[in-house]
PAZAPA-4460 file (N, C-alpha, C; in steps of 0.05 Angstrom, whole numbers, plus 32768, in hexadecimal, padded with zeros to 4 digits):
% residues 149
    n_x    n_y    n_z   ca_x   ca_y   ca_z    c_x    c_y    c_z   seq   type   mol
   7E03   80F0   7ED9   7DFD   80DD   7EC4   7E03   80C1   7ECE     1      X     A
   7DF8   80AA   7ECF   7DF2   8096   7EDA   7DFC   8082   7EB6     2      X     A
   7E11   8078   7EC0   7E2A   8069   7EAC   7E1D   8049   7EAD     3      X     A
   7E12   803E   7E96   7DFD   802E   7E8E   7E14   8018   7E77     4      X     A
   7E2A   802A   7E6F   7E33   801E   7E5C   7E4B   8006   7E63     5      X     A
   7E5F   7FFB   7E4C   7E74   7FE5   7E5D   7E88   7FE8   7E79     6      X     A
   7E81   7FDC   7E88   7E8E   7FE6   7E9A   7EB4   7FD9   7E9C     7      X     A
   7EB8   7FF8   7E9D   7ED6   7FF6   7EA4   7EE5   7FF6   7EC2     8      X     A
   7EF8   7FEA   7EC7   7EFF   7FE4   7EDF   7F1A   7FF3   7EE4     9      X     A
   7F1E   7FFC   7EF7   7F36   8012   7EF7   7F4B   8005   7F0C    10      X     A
   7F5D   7FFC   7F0A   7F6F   7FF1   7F22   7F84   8005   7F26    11      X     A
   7F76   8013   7F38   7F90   802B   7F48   7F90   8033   7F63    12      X     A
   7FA5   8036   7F70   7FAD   8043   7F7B   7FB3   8059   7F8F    13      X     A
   7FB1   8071   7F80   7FAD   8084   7F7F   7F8C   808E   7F7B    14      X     A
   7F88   8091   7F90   7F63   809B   7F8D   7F5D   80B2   7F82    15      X     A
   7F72   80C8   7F82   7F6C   80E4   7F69   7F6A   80DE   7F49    16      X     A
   7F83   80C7   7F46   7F7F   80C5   7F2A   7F68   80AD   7F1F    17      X     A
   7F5C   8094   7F3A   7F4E   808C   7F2E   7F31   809D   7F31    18      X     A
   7F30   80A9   7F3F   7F18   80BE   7F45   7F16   80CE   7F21    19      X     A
   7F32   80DD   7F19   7F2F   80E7   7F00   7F23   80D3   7EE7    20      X     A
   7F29   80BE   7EEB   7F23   80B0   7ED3   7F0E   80A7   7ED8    21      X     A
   7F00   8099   7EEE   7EE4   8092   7EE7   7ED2   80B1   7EE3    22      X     A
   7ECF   80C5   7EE6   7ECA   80D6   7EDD   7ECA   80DD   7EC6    23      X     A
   7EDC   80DC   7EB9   7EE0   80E0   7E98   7EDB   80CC   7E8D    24      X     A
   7ED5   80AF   7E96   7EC2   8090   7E8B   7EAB   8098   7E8C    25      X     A
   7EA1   809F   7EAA   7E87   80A2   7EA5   7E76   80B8   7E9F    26      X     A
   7E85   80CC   7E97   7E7C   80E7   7E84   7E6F   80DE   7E6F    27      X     A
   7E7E   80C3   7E64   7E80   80B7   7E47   7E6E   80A5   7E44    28      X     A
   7E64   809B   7E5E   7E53   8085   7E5D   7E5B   806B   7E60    29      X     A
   7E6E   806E   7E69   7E76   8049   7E7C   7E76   804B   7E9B    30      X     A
   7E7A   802E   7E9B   7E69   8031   7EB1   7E83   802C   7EC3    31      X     A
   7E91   8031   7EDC   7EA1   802A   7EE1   7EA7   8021   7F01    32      X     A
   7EB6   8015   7F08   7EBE   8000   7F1E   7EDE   800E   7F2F    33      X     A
   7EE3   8014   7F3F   7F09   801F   7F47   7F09   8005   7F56    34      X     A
   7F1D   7FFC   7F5D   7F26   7FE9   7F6A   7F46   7FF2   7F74    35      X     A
   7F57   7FED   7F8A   7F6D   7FF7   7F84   7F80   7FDA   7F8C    36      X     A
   7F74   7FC4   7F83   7F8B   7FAD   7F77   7F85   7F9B   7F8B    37      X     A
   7F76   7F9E   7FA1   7F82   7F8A   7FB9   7F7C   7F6E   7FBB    38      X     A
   7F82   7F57   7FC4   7F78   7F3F   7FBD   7F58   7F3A   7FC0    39      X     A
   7F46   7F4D   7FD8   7F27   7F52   7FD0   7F19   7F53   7FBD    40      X     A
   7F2F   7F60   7FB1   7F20   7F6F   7F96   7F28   7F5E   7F89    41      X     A
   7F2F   7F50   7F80   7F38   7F36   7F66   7F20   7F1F   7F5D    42      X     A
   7F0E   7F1A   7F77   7EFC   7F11   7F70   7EE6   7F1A   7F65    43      X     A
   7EE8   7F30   7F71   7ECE   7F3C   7F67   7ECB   7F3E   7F46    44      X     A
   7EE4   7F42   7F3F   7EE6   7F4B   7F23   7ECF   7F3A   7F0E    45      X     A
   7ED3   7F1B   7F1D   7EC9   7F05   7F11   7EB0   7F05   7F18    46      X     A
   7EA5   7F0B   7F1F   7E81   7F16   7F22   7E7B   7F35   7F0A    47      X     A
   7E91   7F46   7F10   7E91   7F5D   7EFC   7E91   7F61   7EE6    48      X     A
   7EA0   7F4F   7EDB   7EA1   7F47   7EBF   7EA6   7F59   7EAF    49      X     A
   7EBB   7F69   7EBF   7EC5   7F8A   7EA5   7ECA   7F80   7E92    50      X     A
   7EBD   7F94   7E79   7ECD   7F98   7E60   7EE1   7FA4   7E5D    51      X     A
   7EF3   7FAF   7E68   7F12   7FB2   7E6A   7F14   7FB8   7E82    52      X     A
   7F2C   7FBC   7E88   7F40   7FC2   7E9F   7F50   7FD0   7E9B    53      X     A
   7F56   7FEE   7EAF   7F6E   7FFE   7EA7   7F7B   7FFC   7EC1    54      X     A
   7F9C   7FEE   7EC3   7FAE   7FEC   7EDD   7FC2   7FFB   7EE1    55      X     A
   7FCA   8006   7EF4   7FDB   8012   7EFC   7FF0   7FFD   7F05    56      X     A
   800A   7FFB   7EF9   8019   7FF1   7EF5   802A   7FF0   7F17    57      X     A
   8027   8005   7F25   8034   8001   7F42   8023   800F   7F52    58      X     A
   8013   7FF8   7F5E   7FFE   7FF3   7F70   8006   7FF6   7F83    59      X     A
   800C   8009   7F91   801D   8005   7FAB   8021   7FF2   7FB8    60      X     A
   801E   7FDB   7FCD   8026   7FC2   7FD2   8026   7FA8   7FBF    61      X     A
   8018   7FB4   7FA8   800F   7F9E   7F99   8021   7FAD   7F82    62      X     A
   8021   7F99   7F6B   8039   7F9C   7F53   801A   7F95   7F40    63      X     A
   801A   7FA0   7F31   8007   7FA6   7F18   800A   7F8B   7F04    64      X     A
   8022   7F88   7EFD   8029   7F75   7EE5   801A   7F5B   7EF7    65      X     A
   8023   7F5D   7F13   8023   7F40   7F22   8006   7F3A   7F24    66      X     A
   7FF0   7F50   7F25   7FD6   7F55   7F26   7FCE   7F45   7F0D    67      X     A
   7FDC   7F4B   7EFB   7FD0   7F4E   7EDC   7FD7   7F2F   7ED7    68      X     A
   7FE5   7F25   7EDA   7FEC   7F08   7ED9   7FE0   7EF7   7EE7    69      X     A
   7FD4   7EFF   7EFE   7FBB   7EEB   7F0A   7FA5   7EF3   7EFB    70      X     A
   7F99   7F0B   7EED   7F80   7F0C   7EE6   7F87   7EF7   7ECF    71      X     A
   7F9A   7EFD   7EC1   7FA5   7EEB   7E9E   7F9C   7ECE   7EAD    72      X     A
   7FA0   7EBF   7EC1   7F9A   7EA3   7EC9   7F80   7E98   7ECC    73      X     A
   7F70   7EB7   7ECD   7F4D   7EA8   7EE3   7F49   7EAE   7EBF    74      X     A
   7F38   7E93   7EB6   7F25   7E90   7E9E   7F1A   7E9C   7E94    75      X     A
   7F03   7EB1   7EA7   7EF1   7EBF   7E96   7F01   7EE4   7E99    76      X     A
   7F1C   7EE6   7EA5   7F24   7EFD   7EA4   7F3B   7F00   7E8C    77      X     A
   7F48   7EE2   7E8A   7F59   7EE2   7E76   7F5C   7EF6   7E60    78      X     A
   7F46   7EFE   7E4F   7F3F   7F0C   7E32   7F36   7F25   7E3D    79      X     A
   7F30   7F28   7E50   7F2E   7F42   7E5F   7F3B   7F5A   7E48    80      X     A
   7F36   7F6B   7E39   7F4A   7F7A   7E34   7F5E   7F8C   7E48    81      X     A
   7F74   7F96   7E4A   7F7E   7FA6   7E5D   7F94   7FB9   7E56    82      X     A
   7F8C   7FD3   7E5E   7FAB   7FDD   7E63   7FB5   7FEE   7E7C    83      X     A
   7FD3   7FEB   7E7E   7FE1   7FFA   7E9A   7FDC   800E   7E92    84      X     A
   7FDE   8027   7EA2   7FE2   8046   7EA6   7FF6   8042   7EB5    85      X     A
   8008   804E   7EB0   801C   8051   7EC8   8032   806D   7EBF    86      X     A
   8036   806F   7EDB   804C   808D   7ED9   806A   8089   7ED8    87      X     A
   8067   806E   7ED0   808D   8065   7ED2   8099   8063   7EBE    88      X     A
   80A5   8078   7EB4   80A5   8081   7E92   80CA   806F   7E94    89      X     A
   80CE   8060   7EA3   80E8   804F   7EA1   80DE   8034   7EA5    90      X     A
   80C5   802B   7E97   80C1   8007   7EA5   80DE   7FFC   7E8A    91      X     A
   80DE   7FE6   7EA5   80EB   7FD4   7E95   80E9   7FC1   7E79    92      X     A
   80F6   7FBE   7E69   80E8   7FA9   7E4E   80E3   7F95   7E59    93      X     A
   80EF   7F86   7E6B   80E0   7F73   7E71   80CE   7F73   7E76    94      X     A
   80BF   7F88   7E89   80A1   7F8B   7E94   8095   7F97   7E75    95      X     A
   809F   7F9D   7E67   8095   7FAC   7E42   8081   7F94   7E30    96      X     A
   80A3   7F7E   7E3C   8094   7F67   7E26   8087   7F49   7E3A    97      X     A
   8080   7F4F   7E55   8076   7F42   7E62   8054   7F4A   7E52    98      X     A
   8051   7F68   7E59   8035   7F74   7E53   8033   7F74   7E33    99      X     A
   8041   7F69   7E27   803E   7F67   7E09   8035   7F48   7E0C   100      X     A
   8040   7F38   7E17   8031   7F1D   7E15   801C   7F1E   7E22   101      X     A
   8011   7F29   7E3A   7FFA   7F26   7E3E   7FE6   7F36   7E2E   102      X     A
   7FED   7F3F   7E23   7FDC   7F53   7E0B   7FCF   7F71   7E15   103      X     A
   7FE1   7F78   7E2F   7FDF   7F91   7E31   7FEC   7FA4   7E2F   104      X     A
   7FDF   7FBC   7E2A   7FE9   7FDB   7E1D   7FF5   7FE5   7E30   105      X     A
   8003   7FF1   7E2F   8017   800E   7E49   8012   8021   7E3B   106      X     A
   800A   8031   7E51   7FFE   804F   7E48   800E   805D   7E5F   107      X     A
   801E   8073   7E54   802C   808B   7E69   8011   809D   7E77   108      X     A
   800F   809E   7E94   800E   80B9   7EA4   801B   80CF   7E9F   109      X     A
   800E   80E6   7E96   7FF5   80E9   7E99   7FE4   80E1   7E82   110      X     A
   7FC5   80D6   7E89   7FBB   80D3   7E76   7F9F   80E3   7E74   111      X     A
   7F9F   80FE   7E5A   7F8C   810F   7E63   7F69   8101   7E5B   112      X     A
   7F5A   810E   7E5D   7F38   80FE   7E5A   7F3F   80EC   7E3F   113      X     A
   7F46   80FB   7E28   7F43   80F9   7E0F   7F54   80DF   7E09   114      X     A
   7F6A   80E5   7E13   7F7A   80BF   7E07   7F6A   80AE   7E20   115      X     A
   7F5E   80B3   7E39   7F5C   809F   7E3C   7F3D   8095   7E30   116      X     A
   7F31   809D   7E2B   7F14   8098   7E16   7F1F   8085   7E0E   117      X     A
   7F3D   808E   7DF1   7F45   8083   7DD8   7F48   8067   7DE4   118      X     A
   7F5A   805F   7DFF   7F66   804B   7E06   7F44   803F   7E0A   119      X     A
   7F35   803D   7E16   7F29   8039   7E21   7F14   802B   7E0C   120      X     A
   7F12   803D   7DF2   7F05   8035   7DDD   7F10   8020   7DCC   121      X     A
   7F2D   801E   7DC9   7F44   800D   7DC0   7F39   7FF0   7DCF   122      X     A
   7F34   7FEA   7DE5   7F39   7FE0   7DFA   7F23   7FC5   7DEB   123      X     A
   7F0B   7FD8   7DED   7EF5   7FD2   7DEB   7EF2   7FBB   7DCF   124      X     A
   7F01   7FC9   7DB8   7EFA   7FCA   7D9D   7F06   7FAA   7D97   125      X     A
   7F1F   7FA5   7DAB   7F39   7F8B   7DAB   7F26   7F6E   7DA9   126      X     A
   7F33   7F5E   7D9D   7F29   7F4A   7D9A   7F33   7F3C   7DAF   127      X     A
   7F2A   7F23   7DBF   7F37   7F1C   7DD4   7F4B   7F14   7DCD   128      X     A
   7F67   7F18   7DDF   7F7F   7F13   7DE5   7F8B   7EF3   7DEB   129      X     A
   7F93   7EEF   7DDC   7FA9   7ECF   7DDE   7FBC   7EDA   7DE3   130      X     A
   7FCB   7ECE   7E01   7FE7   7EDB   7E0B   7FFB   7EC2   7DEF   131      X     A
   8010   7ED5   7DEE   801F   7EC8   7DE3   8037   7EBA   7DF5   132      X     A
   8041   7EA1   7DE7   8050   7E92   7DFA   8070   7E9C   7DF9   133      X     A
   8078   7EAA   7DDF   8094   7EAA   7DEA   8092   7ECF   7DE7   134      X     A
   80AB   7ECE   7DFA   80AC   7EED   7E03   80CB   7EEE   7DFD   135      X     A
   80CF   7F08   7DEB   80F0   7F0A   7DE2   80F9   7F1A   7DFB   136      X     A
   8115   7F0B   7DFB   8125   7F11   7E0A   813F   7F2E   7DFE   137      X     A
   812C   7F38   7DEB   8147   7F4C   7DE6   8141   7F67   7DE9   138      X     A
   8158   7F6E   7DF6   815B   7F86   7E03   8154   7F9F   7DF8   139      X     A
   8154   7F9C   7DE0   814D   7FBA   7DCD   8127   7FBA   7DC4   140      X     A
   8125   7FA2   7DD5   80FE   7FAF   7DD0   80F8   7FCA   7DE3   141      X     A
   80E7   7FE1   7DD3   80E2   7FEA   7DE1   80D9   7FE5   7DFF   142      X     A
   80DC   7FF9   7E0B   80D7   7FF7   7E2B   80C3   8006   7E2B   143      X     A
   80B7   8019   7E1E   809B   8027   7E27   8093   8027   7E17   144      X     A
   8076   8025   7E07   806E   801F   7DF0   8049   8036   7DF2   145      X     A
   8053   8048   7DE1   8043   8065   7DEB   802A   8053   7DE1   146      X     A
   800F   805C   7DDD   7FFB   805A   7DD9   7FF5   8063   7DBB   147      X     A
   7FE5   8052   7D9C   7FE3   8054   7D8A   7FCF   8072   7D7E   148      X     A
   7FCF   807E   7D7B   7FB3   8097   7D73   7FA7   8088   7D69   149      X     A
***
């Protein structure tokens, strides 16, 4: 099946699990892009013009949040919708409410076909994102923030 619909952009890593998920995108009919973070690939994005972005939060040489904070700067990626996948079921709050100001979601590994559709559909549905300017400093915000049904 030849994926015609919004295209989603996968920033990972790991080539099994981004291999799994464009598969289960484009079962569905998106159209989709892997990238696994490197400064090559940053430009391109801006020719690609994804309708969301799903990141893996530890890119092996590269740091995900630090990824996600240059796309938040280039203009036409800003409103980008986005969310991490990641398998680090201990991130820090600070990295919690960093990705809460930039207006993205944390989603735990593993993530089977079905939530990631949901995320994916979620993603889609968001109105563009205004980062917010202040970020609380207190320690009892959640640190992992599961994904809504």
């Amino acid at each position: 099946m030849h994926a015609e619909g919004p295209l989603v952009v996968i920033i990972e890593d790991d080539a099994f699990s981004a291999f799994l998920f464009k598969e289960a995108l484009t079962a569905h009919g998106y159209a989709v892009r892997i990238s696994d973070g490197g400064d090559a690939d940053v430009p391109a994005l801006l020719t690609l013009r994804p309708a969301a972005l799903l990141v893996d939060l530890h890119l092996g040489e590269v740091d995900g949040l630090q990824l996600l904070r240059r796309l938040r700067a280039v203009g036409s990626l800003r409103h980008v919708p986005a969310a991490v996948i990641t398998g680090d079921y201990f991130t820090d709050a600070r990295v919690s409410r960093e990705l809460e100001r930039l207006g993205i979601e944390m989603h735990l590994k593993p993530l089977w076909d079905d939530e990631l559709l949901r995320v994916v559909a979620s993603l889609l549905k968001r109105p563009p994102h205004r980062m917010s300017a202040a970020v609380s400093d207190d320690p009892s915000d959640a640190a992992v923030r599961r994904p809504h049904p």
